[in-house]
C-alpha positions as CSV (number, residue, x, y, z in Angstrom):
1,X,-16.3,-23.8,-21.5
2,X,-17.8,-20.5,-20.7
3,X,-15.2,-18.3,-18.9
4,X,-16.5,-16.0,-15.7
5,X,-14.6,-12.9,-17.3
6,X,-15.4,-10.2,-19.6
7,X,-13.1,-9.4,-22.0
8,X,-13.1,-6.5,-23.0
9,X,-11.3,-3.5,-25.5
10,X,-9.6,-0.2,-26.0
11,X,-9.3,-0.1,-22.1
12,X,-6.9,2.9,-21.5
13,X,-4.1,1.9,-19.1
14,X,-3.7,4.3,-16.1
15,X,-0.5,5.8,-15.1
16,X,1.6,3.7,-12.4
17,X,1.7,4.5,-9.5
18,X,4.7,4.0,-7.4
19,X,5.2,3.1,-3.8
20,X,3.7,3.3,-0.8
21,X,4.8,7.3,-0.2
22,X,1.8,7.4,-3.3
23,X,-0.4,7.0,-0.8
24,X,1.2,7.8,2.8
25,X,3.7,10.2,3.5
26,X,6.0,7.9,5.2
27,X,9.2,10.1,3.4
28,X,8.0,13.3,5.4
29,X,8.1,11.7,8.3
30,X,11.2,12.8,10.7
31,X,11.6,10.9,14.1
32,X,8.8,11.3,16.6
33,X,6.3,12.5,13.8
34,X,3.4,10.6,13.0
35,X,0.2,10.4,10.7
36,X,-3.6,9.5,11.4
37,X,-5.1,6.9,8.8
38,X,-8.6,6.7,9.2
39,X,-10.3,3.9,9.3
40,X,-7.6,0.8,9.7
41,X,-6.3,-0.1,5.6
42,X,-5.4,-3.3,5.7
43,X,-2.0,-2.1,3.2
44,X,-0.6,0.2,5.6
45,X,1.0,-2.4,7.2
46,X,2.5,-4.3,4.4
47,X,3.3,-0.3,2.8
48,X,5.7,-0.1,6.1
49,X,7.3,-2.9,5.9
50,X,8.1,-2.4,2.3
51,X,9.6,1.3,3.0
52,X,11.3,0.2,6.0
53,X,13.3,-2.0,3.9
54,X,14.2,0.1,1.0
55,X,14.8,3.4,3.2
56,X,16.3,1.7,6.2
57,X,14.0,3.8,8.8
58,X,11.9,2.4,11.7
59,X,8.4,3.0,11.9
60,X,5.6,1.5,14.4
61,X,1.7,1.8,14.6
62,X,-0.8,1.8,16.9
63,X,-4.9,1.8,16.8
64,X,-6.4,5.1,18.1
65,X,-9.6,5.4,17.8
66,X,-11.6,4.8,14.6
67,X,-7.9,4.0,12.9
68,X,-4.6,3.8,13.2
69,X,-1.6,6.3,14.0
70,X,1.8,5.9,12.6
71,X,5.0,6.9,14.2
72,X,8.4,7.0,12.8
73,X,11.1,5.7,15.7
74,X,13.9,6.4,14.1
């Protein structure tokens, strides 16, 4: 059986990168400030709800334009 992946070797491994404030600033955020993501990611949602539940904050989201804004409530 001929397998559909390449295996290959001496493949560094990147550094790791942690959490979703990697990649959004969600931890500068103080109530009523808010962020521009252009162009809709499909993680930012699933990045909120995972920093909503380890930071105990509130944030929400709406489309504007050609992406999506995100506001922290409280």
């Amino acid at each position: 059986m001929t397998s559909v992946f390449k295996i290959e070797q001496n493949i560094p491994l990147p550094d790791r990168v942690h959490g979703p404030n990697r990649v959004y600033p969600f931890n500068a955020l103080g109530i009523g400030d808010s962020f521009f993501v252009p162009h809709q990611k499909p993680s930012i949602g699933s990045a909120m709800d995972a920093y909503q539940k380890r930071h105990g904050v509130k944030l929400t989201r709406r489309q504007e334009g050609t992406g999506t804004r995100v506001w922290r409530t409280a």
